[in-house]
N, C-alpha and C positions, 0 to 999 in steps of 0.2 A: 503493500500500500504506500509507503514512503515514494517508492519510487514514481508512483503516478500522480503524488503530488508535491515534487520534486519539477516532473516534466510539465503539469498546469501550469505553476509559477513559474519555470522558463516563457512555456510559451503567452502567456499573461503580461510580463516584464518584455518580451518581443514586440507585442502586439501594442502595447501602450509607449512604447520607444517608437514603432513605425508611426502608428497615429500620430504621434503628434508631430510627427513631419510630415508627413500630407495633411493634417488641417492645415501645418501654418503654410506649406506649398502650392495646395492643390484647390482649398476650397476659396470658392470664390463670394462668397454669398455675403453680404455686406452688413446679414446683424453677427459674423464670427468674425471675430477680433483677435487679439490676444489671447490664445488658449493655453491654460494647464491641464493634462491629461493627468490628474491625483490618483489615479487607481484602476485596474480592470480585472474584473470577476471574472475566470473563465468556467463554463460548465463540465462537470466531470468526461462529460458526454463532447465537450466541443462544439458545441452545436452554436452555446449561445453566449456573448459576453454583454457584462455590463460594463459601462466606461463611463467612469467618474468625472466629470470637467467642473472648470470654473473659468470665468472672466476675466484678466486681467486688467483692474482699474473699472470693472462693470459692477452695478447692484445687481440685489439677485434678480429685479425682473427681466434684467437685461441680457443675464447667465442663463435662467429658464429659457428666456427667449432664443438665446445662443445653442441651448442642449437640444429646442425642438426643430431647429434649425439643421442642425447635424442628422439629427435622426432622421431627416428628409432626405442628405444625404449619403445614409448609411449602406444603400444599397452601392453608391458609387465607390464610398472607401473599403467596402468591401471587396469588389471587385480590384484596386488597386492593390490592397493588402493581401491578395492570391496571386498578383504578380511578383512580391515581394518577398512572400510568406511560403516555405516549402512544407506546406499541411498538406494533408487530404482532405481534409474538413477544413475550413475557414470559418470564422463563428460570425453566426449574425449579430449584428451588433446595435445594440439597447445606450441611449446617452442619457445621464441623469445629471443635473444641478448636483454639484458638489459642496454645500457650504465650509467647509471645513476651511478657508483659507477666511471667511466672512470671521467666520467666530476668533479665531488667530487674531485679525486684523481688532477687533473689538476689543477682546481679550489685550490686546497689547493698549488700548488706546485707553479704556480703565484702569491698568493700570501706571499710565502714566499719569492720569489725574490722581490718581492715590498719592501718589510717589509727591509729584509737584504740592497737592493740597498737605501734609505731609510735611515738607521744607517748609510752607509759610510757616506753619503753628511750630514747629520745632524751634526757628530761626526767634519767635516772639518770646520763647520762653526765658 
């Protein structure tokens, strides 16, 4: 069993390294922008991945709007990633909003109000 998910996470770590050089090469579609490819699920079976994205510099409607985007077209980068890709399977592919870089980005910008509110009161003591 190791070994077969051993070869998943190969070809998962493949497949989300080629993506995100054909979005940022190939697609043309003017709500994708700056993409991060965060993650991709492959199915036991290969059949089917998920692919985690986010915006760079986008809110999330802008990210949703960019992941449904993709998904429009994912028949094309799939097709490309079997050029690419020595599978026999090529997995369909599913784009989801990634917030994970949103919460980071918050997460950082709380606590810098903490930190900065923090030095006033410290500095008055």
């Amino acid at each position: 069993m190791p070994k077969d998910f051993s070869r998943a996470r190969r070809v998962a770590d493949q497949v989300q390294r080629e993506l995100a050089e054909l979005i940022r090469d190939e697609v043309r579609d003017p709500r994708v922008g700056s993409v991060t490819v965060s993650e991709v699920r492959i199915s036991r079976d290969f059949a089917h991945a998920e692919v985690y994205v986010t915006g760079l510099g986008m809110d999330e409607t802008a990210s949703r709007a960019m992941a449904e985007a993709l998904n429009g077209a994912s028949g094309f980068l799939r097709r490309q990633l079997s050029r690419r890709l020595h599978l026999r399977t090529v997995p369909a592919l599913r784009f989801h909003y990634d917030p994970v870089f949103d919460r980071g980005a918050r997460l950082n910008q709380l606590i810098d109000q903490a930190v900065s509110g923090d030095g006033t009161d410290s500095s008055s003591h």
